[in-house]
N, C-alpha and C positions, 0 to 999 in steps of 0.2 A: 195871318199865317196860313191857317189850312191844312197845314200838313200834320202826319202823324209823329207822336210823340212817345216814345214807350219808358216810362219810370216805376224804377224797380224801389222796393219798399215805402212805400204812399200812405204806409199805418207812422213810419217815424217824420222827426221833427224835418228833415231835410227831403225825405222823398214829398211830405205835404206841401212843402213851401215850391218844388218843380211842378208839383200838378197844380198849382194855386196857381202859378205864375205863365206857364203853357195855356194851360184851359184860358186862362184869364186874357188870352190874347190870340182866342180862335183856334189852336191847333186841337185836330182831335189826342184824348189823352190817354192812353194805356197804361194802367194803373197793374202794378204786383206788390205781391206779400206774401206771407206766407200763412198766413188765415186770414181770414176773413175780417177786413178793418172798415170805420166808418167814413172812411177819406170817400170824394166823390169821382170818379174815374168817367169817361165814355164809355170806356170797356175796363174789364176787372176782370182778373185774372190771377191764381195761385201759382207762385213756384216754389219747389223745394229749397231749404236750409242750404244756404250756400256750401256747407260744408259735406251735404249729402253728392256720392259719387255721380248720383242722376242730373247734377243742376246744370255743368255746362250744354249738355246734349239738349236739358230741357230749356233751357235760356236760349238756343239755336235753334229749336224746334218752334218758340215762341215766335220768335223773329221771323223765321220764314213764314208762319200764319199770319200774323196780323200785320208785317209791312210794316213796320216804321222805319221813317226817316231819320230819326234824330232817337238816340238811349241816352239814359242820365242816368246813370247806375249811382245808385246813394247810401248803399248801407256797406258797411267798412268791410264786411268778412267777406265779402263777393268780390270784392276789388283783384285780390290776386286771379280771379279765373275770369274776371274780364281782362284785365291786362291780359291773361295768356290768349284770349280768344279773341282779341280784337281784328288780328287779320281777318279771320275766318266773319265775326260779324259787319266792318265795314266789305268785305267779299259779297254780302248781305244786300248792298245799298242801304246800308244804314253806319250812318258817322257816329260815333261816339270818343268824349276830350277824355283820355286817361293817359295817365304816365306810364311808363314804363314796367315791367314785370319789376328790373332789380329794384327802381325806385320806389315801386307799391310793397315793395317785401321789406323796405329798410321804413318807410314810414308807419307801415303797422305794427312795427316791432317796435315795444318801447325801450326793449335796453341798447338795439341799433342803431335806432333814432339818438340816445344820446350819447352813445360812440360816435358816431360818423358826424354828430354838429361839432362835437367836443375837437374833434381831429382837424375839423374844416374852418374850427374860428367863431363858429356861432353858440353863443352862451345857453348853457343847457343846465339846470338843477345838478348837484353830484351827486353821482347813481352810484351803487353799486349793486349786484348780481346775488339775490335773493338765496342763493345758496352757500353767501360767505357767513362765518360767526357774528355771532350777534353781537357780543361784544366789540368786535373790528367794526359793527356797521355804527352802532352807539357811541364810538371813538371817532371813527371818520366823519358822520355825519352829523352827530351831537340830536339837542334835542330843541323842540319838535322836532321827529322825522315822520317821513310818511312810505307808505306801499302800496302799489299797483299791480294787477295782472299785465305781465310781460302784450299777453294781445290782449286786449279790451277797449273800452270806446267810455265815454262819460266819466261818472261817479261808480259804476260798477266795480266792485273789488276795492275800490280807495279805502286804505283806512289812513288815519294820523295818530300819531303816537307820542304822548307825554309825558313818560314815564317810560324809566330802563324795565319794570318789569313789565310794561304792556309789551316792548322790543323783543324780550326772551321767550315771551309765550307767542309768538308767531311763528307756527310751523306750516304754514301755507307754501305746497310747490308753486314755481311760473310766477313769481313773482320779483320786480325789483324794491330796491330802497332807495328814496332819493330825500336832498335835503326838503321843508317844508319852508316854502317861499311866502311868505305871510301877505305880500303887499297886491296892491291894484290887479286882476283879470281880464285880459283886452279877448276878444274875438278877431283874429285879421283874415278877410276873407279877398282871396284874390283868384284872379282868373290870368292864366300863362297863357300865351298863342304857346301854338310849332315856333321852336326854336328860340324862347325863351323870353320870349317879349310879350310885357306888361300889358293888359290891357284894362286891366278895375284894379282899385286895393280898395279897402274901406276896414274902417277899427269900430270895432264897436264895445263898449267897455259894460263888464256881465256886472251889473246893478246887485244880484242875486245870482246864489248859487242854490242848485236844488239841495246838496246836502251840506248847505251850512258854509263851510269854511270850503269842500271843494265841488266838483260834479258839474253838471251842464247848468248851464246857464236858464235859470227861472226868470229873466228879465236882463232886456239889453236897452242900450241908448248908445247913437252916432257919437265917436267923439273926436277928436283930431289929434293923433301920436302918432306921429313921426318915426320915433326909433322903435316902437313895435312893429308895424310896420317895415321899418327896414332890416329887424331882424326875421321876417316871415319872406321877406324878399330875399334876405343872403340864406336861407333855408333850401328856397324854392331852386335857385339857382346854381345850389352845391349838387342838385338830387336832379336837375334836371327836369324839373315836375312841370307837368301840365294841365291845362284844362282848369276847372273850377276847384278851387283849394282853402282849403279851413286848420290857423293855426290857432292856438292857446297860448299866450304870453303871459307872466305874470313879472311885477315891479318887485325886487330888494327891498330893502330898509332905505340902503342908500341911491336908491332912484333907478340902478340898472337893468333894465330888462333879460327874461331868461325863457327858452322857448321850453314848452312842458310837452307840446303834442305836435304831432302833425295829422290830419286829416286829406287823405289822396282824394278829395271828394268836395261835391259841394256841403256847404256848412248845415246846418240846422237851422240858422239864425238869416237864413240870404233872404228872405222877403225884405229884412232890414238893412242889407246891405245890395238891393234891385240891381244896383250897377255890373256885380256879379253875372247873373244872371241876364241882363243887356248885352253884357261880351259874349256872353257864352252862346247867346240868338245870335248874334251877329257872326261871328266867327263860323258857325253854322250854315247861315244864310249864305255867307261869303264863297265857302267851300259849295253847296248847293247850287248855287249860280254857276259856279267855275266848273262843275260837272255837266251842267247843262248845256258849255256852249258848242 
């Protein structure tokens, strides 16, 4: 490869597995965080909290220093201010695979995300909107149910609820409810070209969860599903999404698949699923060559 690489969050599970994968195939690697992490970078570098007003200026500032060719933007709360900056950073001579602003704004959002599958066809757990009675969500949803931070990433904020009075003592804002899907946890991780076409899927089914019954995956294995897979593909394709992308499935009782998350992003888990990450070199390279000639 040779060329510069610049990957944003190198301390979590997804930005390590781009600088494993980059480094690991010659490109120099430019490594961020937002402290100081033990990931190995060529160059290492801080930026502010994506949510701090300084980070797109400093993300742009970044870029114009060290020159990269290729950004892999990996951590889920920076997505919206890359989509918005993507002109201005391919302006940069530096490519990077992201979706769309409306589509980084409907898959971060988790009660968006299962309005807009729910409307389109694509099977989604039944949510509803953390600020209805608790009673109507104990009726609607029955029990187990479970709750989520409206934005969040993993096992953060998850709780499960087995009991109507665990239901009534939740007074947490920004949160939804949805039903608890008890069965099978697939990983699908796939890579979109421009314009909609497929270039990797791969499923990987999470062996382990960090907290138990939900949360990020403590252990995966390859495995071959079909219809998870083709519900992350009818996802992908509702939303328009691009570049490297990470869904959460999980199986019914009666064997149906239901999409839980969407990630606008590469996965956590892509060293296991490399094919990802192949498309997403190539596509690269493809675009890289076509500018050169």
């Amino acid at each position: 490869m040779g060329y510069r690489v610049l990957v944003t969050g190198i301390g979590g599970p997804a930005g390590r597995s781009a600088a494993r994968y980059f480094g690991g195939r010659g490109a120099f690697v430019i490594g961020t965080d937002v402290r100081e992490v033990g990931e190995k970078a060529d160059e290492f570098l801080l930026l502010p909290l994506a949510s701090s007003p300084e980070f797109p200026e400093a993300l742009l500032d970044l870029i114009r220093e060290t020159r990269p060719v290729l950004f892999v933007p990996t951590v889920t709360e920076e997505l919206l201010a890359v989509a918005r900056l993507k002109p201005d950073i391919e302006s940069l001579g530096c490519a990077v695979f992201i979706s769309s602003y409306k589509a980084v704004e409907i898959a971060n959002d988790k009660f968006k995300t299962a309005v807009v599958m729910g409307e389109g066809g694509v099977p989604v757990p039944r949510t509803i909107d953390g600020s209805s009675p608790r009673e109507a969500v104990i009726r609607e949803l029955g029990l187990p149910l479970l709750s989520k931070p409206v934005f969040g990433r993993g096992g953060r904020g998850v709780k499960v609820y087995h009991t109507a009075d665990e239901v009534m003592k939740e007074d947490r804002s920004g949160i939804i409810f949805q039903e608890f899907i008890p069965g099978e946890e697939f990983d699908i991780n796939l890579f979109m070209d421009k314009g909609g076409k497929e270039t990797a899927a791969v499923a990987l089914k999470k062996t382990a969860l960090k907290e138990g019954i939900v949360g990020n995956a403590a252990g995966v294995e390859r495995a071959s599903k079909a219809d998870a897979v083709d519900v992350a593909r009818r996802a992908s394709r509702l939303l328009a999404l691009e570049g490297p992308l990470d869904f959460d499935i999980r199986f019914r009782k009666d064997g149906s698949p239901a999409l839980l998350e969407i990630n606008a992003r590469l996965g956590g888990n892509s060293l296991s699923a490399v094919e990802v990450l192949d498309a997403l070199s190539t596509a690269f390279e493809k675009g890289y060559r076509n500018r050169d000639q």
